[in-house]
Residue frames as a rotation matrix with the C-alpha (Angstrom) as fourth column:
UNK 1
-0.996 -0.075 0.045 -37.84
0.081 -0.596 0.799 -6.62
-0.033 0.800 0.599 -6.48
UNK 2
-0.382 0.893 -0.238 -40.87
0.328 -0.110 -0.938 -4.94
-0.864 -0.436 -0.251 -6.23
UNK 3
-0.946 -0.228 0.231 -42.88
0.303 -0.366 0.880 -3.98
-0.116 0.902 0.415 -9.43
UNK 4
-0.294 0.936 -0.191 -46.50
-0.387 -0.299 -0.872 -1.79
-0.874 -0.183 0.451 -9.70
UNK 5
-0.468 0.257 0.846 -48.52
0.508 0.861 0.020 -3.95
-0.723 0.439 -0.533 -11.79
UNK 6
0.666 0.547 -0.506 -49.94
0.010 -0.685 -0.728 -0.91
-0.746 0.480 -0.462 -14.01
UNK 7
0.365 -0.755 -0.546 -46.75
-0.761 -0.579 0.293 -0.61
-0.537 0.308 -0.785 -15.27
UNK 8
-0.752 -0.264 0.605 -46.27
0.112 0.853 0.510 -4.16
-0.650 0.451 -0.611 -17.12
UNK 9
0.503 0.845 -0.181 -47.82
-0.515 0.125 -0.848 -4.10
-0.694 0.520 0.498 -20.43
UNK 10
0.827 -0.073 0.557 -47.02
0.318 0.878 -0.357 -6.45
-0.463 0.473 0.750 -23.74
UNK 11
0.499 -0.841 0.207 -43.96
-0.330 -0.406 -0.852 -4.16
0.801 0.358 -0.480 -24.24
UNK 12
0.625 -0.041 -0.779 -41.56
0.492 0.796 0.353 -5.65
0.606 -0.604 0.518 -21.89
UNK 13
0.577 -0.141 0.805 -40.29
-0.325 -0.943 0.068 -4.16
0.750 -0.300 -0.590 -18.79
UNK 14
0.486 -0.669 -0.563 -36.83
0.415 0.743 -0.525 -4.69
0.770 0.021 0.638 -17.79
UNK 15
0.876 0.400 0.270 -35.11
-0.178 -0.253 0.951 -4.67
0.448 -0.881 -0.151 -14.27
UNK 16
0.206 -0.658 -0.724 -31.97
0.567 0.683 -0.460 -5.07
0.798 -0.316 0.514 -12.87
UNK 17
0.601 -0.056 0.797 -30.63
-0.624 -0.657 0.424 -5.31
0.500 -0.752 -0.429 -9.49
UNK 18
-0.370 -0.906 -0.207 -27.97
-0.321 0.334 -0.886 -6.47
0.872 -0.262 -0.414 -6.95
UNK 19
0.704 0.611 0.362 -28.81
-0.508 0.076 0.858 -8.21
0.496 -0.788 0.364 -3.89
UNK 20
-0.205 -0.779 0.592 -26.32
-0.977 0.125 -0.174 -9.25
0.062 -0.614 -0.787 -1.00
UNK 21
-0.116 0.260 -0.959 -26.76
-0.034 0.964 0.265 -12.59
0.993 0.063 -0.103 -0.14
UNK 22
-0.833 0.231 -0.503 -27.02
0.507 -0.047 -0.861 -12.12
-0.222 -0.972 -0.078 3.63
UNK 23
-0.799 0.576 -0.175 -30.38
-0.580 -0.814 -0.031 -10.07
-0.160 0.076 0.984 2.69
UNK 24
0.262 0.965 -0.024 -31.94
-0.819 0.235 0.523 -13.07
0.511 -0.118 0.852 2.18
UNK 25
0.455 0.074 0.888 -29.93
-0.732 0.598 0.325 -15.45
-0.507 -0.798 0.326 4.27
UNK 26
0.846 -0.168 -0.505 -28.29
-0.263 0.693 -0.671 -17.70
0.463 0.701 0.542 1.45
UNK 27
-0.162 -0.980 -0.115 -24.93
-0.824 0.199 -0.531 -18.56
0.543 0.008 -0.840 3.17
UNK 28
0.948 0.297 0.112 -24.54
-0.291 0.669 0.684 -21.66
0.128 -0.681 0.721 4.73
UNK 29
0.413 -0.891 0.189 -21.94
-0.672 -0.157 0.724 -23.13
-0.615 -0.426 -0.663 6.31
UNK 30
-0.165 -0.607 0.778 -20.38
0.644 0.531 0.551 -25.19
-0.747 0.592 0.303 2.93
UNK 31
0.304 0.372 0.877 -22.00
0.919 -0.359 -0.166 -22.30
0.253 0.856 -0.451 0.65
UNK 32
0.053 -0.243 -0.969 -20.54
0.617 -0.754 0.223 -18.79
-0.785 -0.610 0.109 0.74
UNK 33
0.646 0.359 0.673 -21.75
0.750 -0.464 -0.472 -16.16
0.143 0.810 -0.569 -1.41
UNK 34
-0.254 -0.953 -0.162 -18.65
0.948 -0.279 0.155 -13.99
-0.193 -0.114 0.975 -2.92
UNK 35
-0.991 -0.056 0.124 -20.01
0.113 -0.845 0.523 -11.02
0.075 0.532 0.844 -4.44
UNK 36
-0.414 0.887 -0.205 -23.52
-0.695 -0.453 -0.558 -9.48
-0.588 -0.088 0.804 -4.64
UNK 37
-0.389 0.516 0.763 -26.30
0.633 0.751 -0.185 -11.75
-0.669 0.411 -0.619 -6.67
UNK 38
-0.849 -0.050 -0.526 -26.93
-0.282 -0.799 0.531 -9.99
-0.447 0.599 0.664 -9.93
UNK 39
-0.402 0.650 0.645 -30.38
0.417 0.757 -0.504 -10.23
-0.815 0.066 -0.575 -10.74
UNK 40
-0.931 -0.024 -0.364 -32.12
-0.324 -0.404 0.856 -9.25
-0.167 0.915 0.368 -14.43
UNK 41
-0.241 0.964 0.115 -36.12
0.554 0.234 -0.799 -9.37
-0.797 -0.129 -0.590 -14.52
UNK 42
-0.933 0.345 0.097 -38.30
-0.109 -0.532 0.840 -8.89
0.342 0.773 0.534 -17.85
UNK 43
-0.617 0.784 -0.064 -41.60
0.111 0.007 -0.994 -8.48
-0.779 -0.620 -0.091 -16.86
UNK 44
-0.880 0.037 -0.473 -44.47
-0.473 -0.154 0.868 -9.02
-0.040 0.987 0.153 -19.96
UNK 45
-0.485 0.683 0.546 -47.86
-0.042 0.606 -0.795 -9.36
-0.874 -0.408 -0.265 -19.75
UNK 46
-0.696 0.193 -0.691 -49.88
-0.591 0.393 0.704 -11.65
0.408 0.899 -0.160 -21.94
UNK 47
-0.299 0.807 -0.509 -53.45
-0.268 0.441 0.857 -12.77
0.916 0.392 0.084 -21.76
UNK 48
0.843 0.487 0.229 -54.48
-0.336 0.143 0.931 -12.38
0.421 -0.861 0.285 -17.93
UNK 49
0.711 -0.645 -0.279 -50.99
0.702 0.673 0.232 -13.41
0.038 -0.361 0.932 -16.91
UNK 50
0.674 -0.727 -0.129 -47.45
-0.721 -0.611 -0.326 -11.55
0.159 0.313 -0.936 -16.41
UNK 51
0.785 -0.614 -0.085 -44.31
0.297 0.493 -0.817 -13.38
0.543 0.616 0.570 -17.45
UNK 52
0.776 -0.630 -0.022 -41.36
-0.605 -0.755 0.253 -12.60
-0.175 -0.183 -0.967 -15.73
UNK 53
0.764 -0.626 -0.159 -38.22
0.397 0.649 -0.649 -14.05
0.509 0.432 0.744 -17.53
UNK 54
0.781 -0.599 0.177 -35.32
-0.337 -0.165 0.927 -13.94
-0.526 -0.783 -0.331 -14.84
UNK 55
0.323 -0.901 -0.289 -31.33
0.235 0.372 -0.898 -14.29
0.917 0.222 0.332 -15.41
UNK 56
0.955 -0.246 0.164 -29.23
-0.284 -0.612 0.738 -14.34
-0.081 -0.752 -0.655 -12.69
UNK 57
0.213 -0.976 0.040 -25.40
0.394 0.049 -0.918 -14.68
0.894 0.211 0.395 -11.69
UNK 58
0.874 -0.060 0.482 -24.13
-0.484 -0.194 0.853 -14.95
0.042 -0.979 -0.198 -8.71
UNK 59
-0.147 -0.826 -0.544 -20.07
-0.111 0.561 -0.821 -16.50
0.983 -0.060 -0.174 -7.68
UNK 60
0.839 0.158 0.521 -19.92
-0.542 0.148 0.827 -18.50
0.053 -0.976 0.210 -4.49
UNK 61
-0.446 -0.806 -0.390 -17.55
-0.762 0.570 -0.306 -20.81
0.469 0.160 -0.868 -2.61
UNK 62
0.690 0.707 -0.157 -18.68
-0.631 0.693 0.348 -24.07
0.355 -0.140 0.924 -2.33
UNK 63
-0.194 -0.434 0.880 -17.21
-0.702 0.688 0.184 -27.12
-0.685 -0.582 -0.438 0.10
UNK 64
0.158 0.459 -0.874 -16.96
-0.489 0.806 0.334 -30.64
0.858 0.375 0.352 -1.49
UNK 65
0.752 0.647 0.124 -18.64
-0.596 0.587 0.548 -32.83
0.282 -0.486 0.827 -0.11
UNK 66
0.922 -0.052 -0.383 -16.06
0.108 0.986 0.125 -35.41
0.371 -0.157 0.915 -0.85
UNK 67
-0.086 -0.996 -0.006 -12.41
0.710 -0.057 -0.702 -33.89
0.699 -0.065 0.712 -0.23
UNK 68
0.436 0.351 -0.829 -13.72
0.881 -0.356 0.313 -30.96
-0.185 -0.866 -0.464 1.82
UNK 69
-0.792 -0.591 0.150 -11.59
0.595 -0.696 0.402 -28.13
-0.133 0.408 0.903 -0.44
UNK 70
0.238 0.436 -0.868 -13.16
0.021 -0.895 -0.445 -24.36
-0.971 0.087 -0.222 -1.15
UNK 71
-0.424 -0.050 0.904 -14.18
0.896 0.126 0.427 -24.24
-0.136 0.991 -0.008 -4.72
UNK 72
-0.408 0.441 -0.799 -15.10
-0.312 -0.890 -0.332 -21.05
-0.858 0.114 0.501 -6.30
UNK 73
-0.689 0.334 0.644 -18.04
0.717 0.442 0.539 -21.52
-0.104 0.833 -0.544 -8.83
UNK 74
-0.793 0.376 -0.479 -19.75
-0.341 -0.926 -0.162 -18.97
-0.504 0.034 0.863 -10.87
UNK 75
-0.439 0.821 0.365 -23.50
0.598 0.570 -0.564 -19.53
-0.671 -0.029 -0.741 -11.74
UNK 76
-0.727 0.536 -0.428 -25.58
-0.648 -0.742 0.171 -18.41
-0.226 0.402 0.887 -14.08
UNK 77
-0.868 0.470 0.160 -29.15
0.352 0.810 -0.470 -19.09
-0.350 -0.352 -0.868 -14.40
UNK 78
-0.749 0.645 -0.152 -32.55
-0.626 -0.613 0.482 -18.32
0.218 0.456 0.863 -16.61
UNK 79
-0.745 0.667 0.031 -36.15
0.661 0.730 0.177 -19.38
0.096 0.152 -0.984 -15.87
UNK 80
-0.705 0.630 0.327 -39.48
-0.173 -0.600 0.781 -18.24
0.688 0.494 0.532 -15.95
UNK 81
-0.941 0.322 -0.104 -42.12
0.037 -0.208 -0.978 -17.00
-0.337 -0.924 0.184 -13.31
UNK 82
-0.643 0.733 0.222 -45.87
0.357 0.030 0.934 -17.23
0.678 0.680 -0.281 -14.33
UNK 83
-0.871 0.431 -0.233 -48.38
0.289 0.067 -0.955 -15.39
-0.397 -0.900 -0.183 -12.31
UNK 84
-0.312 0.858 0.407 -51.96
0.899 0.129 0.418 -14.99
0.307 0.497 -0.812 -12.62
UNK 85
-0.369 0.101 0.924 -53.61
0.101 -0.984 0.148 -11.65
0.924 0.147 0.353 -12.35
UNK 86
0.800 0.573 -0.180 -56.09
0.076 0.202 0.976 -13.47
0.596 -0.795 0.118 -9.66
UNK 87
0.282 -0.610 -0.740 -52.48
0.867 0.492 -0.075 -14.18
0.410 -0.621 0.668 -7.49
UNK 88
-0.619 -0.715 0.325 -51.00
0.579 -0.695 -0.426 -10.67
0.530 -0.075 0.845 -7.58
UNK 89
0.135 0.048 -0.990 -51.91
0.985 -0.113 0.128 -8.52
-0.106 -0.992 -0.063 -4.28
UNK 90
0.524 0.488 -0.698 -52.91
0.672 -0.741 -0.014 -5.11
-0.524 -0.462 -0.716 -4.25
UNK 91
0.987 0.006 -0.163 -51.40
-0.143 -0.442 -0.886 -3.94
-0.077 0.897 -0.435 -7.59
UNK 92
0.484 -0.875 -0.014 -48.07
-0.875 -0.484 -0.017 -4.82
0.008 0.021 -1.000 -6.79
UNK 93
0.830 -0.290 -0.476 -45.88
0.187 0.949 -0.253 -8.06
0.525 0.121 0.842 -8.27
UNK 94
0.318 -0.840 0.439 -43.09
-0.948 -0.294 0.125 -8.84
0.024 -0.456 -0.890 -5.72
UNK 95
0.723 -0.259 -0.640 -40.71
-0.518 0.409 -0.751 -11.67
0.457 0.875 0.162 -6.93
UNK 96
-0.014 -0.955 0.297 -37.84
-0.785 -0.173 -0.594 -11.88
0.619 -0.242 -0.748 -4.65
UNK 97
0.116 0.309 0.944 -39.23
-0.564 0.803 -0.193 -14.65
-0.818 -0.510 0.267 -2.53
UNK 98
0.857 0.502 0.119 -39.69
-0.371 0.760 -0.534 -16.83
-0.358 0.413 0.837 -5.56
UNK 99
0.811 -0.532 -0.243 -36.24
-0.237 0.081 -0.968 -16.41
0.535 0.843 -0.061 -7.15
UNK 100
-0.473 -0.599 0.646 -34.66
-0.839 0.081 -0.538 -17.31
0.270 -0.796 -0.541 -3.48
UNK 101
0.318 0.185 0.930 -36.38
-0.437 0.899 -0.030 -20.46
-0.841 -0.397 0.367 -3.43
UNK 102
0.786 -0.199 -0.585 -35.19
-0.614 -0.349 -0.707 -20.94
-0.064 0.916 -0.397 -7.02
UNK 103
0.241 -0.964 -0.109 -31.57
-0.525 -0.035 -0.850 -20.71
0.816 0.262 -0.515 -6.08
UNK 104
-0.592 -0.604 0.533 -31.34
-0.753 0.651 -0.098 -22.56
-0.288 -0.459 -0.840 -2.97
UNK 105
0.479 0.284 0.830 -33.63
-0.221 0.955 -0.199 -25.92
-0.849 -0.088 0.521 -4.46
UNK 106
0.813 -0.463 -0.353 -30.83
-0.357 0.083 -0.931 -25.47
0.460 0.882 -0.097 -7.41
UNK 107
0.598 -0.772 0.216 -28.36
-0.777 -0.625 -0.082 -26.63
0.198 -0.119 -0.973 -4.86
UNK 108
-0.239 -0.607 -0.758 -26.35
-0.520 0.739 -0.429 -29.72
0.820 0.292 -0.492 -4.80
UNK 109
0.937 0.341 0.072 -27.20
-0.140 0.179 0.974 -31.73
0.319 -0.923 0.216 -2.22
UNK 110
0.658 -0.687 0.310 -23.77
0.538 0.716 0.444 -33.33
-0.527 -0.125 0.840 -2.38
UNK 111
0.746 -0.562 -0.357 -21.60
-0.665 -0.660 -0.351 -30.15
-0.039 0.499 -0.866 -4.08
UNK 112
0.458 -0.875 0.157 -18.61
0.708 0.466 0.531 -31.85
-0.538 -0.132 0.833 -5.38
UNK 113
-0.114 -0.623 -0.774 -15.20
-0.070 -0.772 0.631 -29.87
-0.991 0.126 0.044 -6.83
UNK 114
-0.674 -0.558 -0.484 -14.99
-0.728 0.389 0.565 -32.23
-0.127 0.734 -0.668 -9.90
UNK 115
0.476 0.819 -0.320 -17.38
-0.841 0.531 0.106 -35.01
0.256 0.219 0.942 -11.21
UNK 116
0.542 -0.429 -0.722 -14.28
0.385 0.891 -0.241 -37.74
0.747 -0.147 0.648 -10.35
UNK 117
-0.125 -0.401 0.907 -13.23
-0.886 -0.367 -0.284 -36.37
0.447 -0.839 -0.309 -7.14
UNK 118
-0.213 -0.325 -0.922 -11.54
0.064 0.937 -0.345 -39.11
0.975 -0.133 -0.179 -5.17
UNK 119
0.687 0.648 0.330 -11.85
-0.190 -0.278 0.942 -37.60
0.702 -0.709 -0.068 -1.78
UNK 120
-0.089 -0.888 0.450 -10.06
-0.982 0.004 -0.188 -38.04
0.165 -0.459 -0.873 1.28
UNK 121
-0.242 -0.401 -0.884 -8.81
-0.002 0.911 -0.412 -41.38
0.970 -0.098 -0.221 2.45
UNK 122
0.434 0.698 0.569 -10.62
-0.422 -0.401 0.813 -42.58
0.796 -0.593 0.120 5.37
UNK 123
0.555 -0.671 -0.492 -7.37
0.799 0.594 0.091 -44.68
0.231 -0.443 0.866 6.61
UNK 124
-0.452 -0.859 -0.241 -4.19
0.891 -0.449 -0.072 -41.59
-0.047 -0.247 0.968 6.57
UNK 125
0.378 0.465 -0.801 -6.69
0.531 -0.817 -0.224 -38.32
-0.759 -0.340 -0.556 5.81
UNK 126
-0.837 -0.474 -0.273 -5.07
0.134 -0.663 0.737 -37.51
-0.530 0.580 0.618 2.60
UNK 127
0.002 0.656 -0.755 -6.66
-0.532 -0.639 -0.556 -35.75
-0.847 0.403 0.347 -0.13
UNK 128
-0.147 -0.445 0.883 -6.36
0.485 0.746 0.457 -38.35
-0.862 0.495 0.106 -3.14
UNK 129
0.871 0.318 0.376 -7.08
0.461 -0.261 -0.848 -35.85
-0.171 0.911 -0.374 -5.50
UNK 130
0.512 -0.858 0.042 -3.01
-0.598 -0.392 -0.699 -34.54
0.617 0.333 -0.714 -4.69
UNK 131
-0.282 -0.861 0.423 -1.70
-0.958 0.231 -0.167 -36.90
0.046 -0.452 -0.891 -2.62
UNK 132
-0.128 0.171 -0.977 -1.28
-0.244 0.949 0.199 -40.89
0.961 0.264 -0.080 -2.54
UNK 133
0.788 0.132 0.601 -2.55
-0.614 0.101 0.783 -42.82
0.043 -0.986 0.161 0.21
UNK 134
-0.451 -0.872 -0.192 0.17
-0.443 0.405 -0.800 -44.15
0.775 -0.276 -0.569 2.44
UNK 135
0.659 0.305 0.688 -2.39
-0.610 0.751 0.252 -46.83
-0.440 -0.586 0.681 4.44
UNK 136
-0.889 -0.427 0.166 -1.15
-0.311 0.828 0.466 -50.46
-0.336 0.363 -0.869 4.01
UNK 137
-0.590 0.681 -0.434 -3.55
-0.309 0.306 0.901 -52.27
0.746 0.665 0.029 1.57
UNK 138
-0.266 0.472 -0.840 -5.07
0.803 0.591 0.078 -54.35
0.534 -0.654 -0.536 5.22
UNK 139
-0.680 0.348 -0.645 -5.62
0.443 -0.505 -0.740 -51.27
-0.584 -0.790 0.189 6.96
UNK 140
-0.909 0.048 -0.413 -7.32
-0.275 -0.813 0.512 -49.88
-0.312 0.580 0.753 4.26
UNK 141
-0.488 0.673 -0.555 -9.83
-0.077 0.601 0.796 -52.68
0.869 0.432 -0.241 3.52
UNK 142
-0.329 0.520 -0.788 -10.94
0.858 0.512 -0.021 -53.11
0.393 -0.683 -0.615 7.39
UNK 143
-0.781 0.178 -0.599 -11.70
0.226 -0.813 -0.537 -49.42
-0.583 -0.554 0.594 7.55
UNK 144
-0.629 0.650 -0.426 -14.13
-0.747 -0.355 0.562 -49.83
0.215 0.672 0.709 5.03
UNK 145
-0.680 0.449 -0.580 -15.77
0.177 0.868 0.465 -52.64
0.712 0.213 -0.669 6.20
């Protein structure tokens, strides 16, 4: 999102736009963006500075970590951009870099489905969040040791 800096004064100037997620590269292989990234930019300058007060919303599927299932989770997300006048490049405030680093150092390192996901058993390979393990108690303890 590109924006000519004339055009921001202390009335606030509002943006929206859609952005693929392969435009800037955001899939990874446990992360898969489902739908466009919906992005919502006020822009508002104030005292040598513009403001730019971001929302976004975006639905992905996400691996856990611990069972290894495809979770669909929808995000939403507000923060603020601060730039000095001294920062901004040849009249023009471009944004889209910042709000892609944003969203991927918002990302789990460790995505899980559930906060008490049990995960898989590392004796029989079940899922213990639907199925019981069927180790014997001794195999189960020397695979963990």
């Amino acid at each position: 999102m590109k924006v000519i800096v004339k055009k921001i004064g202390e009335k606030a100037l509002e943006l929206r736009e859609y952005i693929t997620a392969s435009q800037w590269d955001m899939d990874s292989e446990d992360i898969h963006f489902l739908d466009n990234i919906f992005i919502k930019c006020r822009f508002v300058r104030k005292k040598g500075e513009i403001n730019v007060d971001v929302s976004l919303r975006f639905v992905r599927d996400i691996r856990c970590s611990r069972c290894l299932e495809w979770n669909k989770v929808e995000s939403h997300d507000n923060f603020l951009l601060i730039y000095k006048d001294s920062e901004i490049k040849q009249g023009v405030l471009e944004v889209d870099a910042d709000i892609r680093e944003k969203i991927l150092l918002d990302w789990p390192l460790k995505p899980l489905c559930k906060p008490d996901c049990r995960g898989i058993c590392p004796g029989c390979g079940r899922n213990l969040n639907r199925e019981k393990c069927i180790c014997n108690s001794s195999s189960r303890v020397s695979l963990l040791r």
